[in-house]
N, C-alpha and C positions, 0 to 999 in steps of 0.2 A: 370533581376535577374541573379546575378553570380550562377557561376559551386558549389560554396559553400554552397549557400543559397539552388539552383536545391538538392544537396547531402544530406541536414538536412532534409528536406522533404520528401527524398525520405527514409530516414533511419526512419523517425516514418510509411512510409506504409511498410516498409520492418517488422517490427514489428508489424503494426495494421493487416495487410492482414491475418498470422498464429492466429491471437487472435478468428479476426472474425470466421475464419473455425474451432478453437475449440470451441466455441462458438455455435458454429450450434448442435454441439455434446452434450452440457449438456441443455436439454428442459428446465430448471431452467431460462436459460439466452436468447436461442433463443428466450422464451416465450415477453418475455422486445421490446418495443418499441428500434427503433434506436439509437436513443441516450442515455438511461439509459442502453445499452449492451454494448456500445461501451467503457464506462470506464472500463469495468473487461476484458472485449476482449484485449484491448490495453496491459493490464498490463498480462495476460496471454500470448500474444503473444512476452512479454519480457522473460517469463519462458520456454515457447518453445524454442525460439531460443538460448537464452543463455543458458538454463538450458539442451537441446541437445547439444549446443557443447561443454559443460562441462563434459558431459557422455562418448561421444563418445571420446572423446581426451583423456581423463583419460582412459576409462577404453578398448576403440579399437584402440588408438593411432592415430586416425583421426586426417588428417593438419587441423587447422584454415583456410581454405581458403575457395574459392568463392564454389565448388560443394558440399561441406559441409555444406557451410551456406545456401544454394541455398535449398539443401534437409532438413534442420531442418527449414527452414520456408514454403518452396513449401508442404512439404508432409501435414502439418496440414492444408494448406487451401485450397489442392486438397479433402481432407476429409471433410471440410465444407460444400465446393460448392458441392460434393458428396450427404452428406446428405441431404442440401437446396432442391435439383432436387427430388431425394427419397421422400421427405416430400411432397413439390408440390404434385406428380403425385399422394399420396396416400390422398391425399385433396381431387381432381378433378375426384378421381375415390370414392369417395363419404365415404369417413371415416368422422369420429366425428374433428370438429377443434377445432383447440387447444384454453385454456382456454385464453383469453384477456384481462388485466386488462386494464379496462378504466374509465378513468377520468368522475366525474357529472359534467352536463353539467356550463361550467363556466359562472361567470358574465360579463358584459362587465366591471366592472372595477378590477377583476380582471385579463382580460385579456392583459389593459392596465398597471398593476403593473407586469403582467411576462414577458409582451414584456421590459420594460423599464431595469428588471432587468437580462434580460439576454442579454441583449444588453450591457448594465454595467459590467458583468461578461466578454461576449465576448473581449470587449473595455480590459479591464485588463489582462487578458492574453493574448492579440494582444500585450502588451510589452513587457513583457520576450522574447516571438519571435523573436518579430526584435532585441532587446540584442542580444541573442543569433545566431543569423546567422552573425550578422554585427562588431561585439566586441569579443576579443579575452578572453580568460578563466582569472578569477584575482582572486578566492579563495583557499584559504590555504590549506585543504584537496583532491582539485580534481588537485592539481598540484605539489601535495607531496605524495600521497595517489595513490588515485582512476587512476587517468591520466597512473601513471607512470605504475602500474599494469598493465592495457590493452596494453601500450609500449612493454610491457616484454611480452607479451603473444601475443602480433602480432608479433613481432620480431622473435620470435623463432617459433612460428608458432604449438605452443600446449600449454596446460594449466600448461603441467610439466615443465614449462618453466626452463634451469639449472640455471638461477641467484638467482630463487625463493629458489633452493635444494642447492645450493655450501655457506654455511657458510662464505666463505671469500668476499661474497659480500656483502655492504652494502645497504639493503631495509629496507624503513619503513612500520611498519605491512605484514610482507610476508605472510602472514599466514590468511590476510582477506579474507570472502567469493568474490567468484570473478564474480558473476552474472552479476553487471552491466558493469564491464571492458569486460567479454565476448561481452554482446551487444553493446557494445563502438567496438572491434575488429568489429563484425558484419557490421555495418556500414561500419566503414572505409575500409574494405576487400573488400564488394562488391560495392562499389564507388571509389576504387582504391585512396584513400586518400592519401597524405604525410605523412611524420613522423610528422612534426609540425602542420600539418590540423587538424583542431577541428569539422569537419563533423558531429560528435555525438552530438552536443550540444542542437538541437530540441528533441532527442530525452527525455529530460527530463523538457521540457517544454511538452511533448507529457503527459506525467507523472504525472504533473501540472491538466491540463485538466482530466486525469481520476481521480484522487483522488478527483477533487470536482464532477465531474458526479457520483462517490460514494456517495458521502456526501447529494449529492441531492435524489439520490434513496434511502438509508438509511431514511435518515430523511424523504421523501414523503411517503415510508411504515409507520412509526411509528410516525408521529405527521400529516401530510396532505400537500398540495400542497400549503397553502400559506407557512406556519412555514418555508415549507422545501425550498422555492425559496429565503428567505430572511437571512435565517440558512446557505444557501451558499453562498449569495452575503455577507457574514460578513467573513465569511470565506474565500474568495479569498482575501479582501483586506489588512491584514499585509502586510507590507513591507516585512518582513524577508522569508516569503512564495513565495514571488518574486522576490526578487532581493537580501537575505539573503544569507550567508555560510550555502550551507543545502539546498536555493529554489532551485526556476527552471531555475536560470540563472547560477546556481555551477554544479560539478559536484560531490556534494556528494550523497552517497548514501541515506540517511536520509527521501529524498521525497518517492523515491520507496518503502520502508518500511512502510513507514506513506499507503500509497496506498494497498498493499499487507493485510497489519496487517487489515486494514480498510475495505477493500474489502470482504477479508474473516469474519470478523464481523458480516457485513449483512447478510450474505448468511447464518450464524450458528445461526444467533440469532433473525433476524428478517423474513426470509424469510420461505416459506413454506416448513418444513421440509423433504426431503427424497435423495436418494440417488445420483442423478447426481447433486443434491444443495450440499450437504458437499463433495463430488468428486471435484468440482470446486472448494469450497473452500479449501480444501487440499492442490489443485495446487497454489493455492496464498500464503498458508502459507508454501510451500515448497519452493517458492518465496523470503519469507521473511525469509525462515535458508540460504538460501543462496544470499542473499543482505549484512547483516550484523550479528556483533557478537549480538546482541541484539534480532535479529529476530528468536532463537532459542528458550529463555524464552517467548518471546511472544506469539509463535505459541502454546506453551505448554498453557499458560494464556487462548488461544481463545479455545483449545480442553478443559480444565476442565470448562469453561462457557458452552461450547454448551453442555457436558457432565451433566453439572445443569442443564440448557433444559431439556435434556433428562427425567432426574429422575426426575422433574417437570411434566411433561409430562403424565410418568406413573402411577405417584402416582393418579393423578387428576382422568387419566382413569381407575387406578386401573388394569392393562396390564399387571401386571408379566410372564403371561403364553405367550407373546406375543412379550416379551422384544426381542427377537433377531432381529428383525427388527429395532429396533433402533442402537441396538450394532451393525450390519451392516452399517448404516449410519456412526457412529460414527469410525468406520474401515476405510471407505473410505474415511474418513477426514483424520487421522490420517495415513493414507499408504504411500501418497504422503512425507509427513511430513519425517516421519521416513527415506525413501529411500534419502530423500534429503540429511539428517543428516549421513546419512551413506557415501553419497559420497564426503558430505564433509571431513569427518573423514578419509575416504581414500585417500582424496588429501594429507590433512595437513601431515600424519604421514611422508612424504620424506622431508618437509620443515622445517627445524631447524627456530624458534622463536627467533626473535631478533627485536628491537630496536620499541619494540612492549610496553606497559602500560598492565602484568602482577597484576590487581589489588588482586586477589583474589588468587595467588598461596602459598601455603603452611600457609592460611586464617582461623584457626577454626568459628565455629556459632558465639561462644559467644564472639569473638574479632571482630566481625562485629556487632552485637547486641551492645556492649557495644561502637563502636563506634557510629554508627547510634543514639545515647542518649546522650552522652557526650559531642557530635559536633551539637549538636542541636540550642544554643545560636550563631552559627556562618554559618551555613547550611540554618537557614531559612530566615537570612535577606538576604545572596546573590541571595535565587532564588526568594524571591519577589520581588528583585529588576531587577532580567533576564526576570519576568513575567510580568511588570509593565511597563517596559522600552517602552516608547513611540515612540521613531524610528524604534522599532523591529515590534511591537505590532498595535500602533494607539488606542489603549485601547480596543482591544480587549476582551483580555479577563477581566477587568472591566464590559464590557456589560456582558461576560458569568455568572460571577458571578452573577448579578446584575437580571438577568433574573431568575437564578434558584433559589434565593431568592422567587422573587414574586410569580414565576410556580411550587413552590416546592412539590407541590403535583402530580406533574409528577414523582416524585421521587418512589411513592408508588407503581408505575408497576414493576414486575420484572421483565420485559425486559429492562426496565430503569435503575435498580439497577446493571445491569450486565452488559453495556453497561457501565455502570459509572467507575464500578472497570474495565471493558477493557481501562476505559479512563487513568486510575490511573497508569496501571501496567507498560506503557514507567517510568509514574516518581519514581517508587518504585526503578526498576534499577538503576534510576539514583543518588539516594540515598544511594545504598547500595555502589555504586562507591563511590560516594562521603565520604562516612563513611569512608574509607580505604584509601584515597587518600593524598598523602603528599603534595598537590599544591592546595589546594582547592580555591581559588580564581580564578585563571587559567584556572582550570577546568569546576569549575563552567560557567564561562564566556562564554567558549567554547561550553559545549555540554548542558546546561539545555534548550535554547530556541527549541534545535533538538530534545531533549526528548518530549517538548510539542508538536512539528509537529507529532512526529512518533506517537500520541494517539490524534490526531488532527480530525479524522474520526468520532471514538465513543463521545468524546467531541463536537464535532458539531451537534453530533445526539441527544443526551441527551439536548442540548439548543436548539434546535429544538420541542421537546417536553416540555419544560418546557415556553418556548415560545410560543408554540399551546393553551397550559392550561391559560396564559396568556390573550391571541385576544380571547379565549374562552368567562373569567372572564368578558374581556373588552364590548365586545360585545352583551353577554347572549344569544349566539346561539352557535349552532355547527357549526363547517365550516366543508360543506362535503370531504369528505376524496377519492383520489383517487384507494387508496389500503387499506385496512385492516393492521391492525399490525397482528403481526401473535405470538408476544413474550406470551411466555406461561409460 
């Protein structure tokens, strides 16, 4: 194995290591078996680390370099392994253990369909990998975009980089959030990379792997462990999920978003509500305002669902005199969120916007409304034909449809109803662009298949249950369920 391959490896534990020890911190997630922690771990410890030395550089004037990065990933998983120990001794000195969701006991052939299918999944993600350690970078945004970003931020060795703030340089998009180019610097800094070393490139095959370990514990909550093993193996096989502008073999931002946006999902809508669950999830959708310009609407979409939760919630128990405790939860979802938003807001005001897709500036309602309708005879055959498209897809989403069809009375949970529209809201944005946009064939082309990744999560979860209702129909039994849904 080359010093390149050693580097890519070492740059997703450089990222997984800070996840897992935040991880230990919110009992939400330490509670999770190994592998269903390790998707939100991973993608949390991309927001520690980048998301530290975005703080620190902005706002303490911290270099990008190795003591910096060393301590935004060291300190959170000296706090894990902290609390691991803590937890241990307060076990063995005879406290109450913690609650364990465990699976009914399985059949032998179902044990033979998860062995098969997670060896299939394995097998599928075993490519991007070796793509990506052995092949150099060939899509259009991570080497106009994203690439150059983290250049200019290694380079100068802060986030205020001056190419970013001096007007008379030409960048495209100067002004994007810059989370995944920080963990791109991160990498390369602490494996002493070259300027043209692509070291980084596992790490969003790393990115890959968590957003389906998502998709599987989402969906294993809310429809059961076969729906949700086969809901994922349908889900890792697009092409454009793997070897797409956008997968795990690019370096756009698009995967992490799909992941963050998705992550936090679970945690607000299907998972057992309280305070170190919307905490965590906080941190993923302060993930997702600082991934991309989309990941702001989003995080806003997933706070006024989990906020329906809420009032769901209350009403049922009739809690008004009690409500503060939820509005607490709903605080510590939305803290993270805001603080992110704000530092992004502090980045941007030094960097003059240029050669940037302004769709919406000086935009009333009703000129977007009145687009949005009058482009509608030409809006909706481009994206069925982006959604359709066989080399992207493999009919994908054909089966999606085609399930919720038959399972459509999964549709009558509200947990399913609200998951649907979190599936919705990537392609509402991408609509409203499109309504305003003077290249609409173009665009379309470009960003509708990344609109369906980034709501790729909730969309998987919901055909996961409409699927479950399905093998239900088929069969005339219940298949036991390893967790509870908890959508209320």
């Amino acid at each position: 194995m080359n010093s390149g391959a050693l580097a890519n490896l070492g740059g997703v534990a450089l990222l997984a290591l800070p996840g897992l020890g935040l991880a230990e911190l919110f009992p939400a997630l330490s509670r999770l078996s190994f592998p269903r922690r390790i998707g939100y771990a991973y993608l949390l410890g991309v927001v520690a680390v980048g998301g530290t030395l975005f703080a620190a550089s902005h706002l303490f004037g911290a270099p990008l370099h190795r003591p910096a990065i060393v301590a935004a990933a060291g300190v959170p998983a000296a706090w894990g392994l902290a609390a691991r120990v803590v937890w241990r001794r307060r076990r063995s000195g005879g406290s109450p253990p913690r609650l364990v969701l465990t699976p009914a006991r399985p059949t032998h052939r179902w044990r033979l369909l998860a062995a098969l299918a997670v060896t299939g999944i394995g097998l599928i993600c075993l490519g991007p990998l070796i793509a990506a350690v052995s092949t150099p970078l060939t899509d259009w945004d991570g080497r106009m975009t994203w690439t150059p970003l983290a250049a200019y931020l290694h380079h100068a060795g802060t986030v205020d980089a001056p190419v970013l703030q001096d007007v008379r340089w030409w960048v495209m998009h100067p002004r994007y959030p810059p989370l995944l180019p920080l963990a791109q610097v991160a990498v390369q800094e602490t494996f002493g990379a070259g300027v043209d070393d692509q070291d980084f490139r596992a790490l969003y095959v790393g990115i890959l792997v968590a957003l389906l370990l998502i998709i599987q514990d989402g969906a294993r909550r809310a429809a059961g462990s076969v729906a949700a093993i086969l809901a994922t193996l349908c889900a890792c096989l697009p092409p454009f999920l793997l070897y797409g502008e956008g997968g795990a073999t690019s370096a756009y931002s698009d995967l992490a978003l799909a992941g963050f946006y998705g992550g936090a999902l679970v945690l607000l809508l299907l998972a057992q509500p309280g305070l170190s669950t919307w905490l965590a999830a906080g941190c993923l959708l302060a993930g997702a305002v600082l991934t991309k310009n989309e990941g702001t609407p989003l995080a806003v979409v997933a706070l006024l669902l989990a906020a329906a939760r809420l009032l769901r919630r209350l009403r049922r128990r009739d809690a008004g005199a009690r409500a503060a405790t939820p509005l607490g939860w709903l605080a510590a979802a939305a803290g993270p969120v805001l603080a992110a938003a704000a530092l992004l807001a502090s980045w941007r005001t030094a960097i003059p916007n240029r050669d940037d897709e302004d769709y919406f500036a000086g935009l009333h309602l009703g000129d977007l409304l009145r687009g949005a309708f009058t482009r509608l005879p030409v809006i909706v055959p481009e994206i069925l034909r982006w959604t359709f498209r066989w080399s992207h897809w493999l009919g994908f989403w054909v089966i999606v449809f085609a399930v919720l069809i038959v399972g459509r009375r999964a549709l009558r949970r509200p947990f399913v109803r609200r998951l649907l529209l979190a599936a919705l809201a990537p392609a509402a944005i991408g609509w409203a662009a499109y309504a305003v946009s003077a290249n609409l064939g173009d665009i379309v082309r470009e960003t509708w298949p990344r609109f369906l990744l980034q709501g790729l999560a909730p969309s998987s979860i919901v055909f996961a249950c409409a699927l479950g209702q399905m093998l239900r129909r088929l069969s005339r039994r219940t298949e036991p369920r390893s967790v509870q849904p908890y959508g209320t």
